[in-house]
N, C-alpha and C positions, 0 to 999 in steps of 0.2 A: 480454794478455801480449805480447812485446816478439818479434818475432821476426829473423833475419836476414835480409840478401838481398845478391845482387849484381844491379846495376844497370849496362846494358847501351846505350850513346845512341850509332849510328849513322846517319852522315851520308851523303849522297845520293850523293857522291865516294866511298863505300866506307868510309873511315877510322871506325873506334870510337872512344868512349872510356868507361871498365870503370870503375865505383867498387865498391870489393870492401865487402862484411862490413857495409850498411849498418843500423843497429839502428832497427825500426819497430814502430811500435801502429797503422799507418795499415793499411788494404787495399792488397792486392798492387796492383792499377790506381793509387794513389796515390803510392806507395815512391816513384819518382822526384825528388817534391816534396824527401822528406829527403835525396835523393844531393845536391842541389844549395846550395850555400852561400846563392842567391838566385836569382831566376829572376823574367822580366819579361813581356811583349807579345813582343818581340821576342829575348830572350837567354837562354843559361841558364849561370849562373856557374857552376862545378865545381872542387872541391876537387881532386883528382887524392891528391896526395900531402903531404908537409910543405913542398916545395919548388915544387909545381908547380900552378897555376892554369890553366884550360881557361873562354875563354868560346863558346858555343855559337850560331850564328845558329839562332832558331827553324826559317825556314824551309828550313833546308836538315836539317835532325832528320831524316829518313823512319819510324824506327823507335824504341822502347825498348821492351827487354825487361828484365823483371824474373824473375829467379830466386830461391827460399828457398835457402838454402845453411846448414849447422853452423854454430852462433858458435862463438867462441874454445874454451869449455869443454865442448863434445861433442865435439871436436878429441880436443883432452887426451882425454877419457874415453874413445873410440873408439881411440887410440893407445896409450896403458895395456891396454886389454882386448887389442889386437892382440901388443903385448910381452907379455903375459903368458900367450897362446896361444901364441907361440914359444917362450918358456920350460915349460911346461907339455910341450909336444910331448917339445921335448928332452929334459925330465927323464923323460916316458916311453919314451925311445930310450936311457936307459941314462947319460946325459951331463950 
């Protein structure tokens, strides 16, 4: 089963860069492979967004962390049940 993540690739300079909501069947230790459009010996190409590419020098990576995170549709489901506890409330305050 396919799970979310955010994936996390910090450079030795401090600077991140964040690829949000990536969808995996890999192990968490793995995830990284899919953040990456391609990845080499020495590079790792990164999608960032629709407009914006990031290549990475290997050696200067220190860190990636991988986080699970909600996908799209426990969002949604989670944001409905919270609308509909405020709605609920309300209507039991009379309003």
């Amino acid at each position: 089963m396919s799970k979310y993540y955010d994936v996390t690739f910090h450079e030795l300079s401090g600077k991140t860069v964040v690829k949000r909501e990536i969808i995996s069947d890999k192990e968490p230790f793995d995830v990284w492979e899919d953040a990456c459009v391609s990845f080499t010996e020495d590079v790792f190409n990164i999608r960032v967004n629709e407009d914006t590419f990031v290549s990475l020098n290997r050696r200067f990576v220190v860190r990636v962390d991988v986080e699970e995170v909600d996908g799209p549709v426990d969002k949604k489901i989670k944001r409905h049940d919270e609308i509909m506890g405020v709605v609920n409330t309300l209507s039991n305050m009379g309003f």
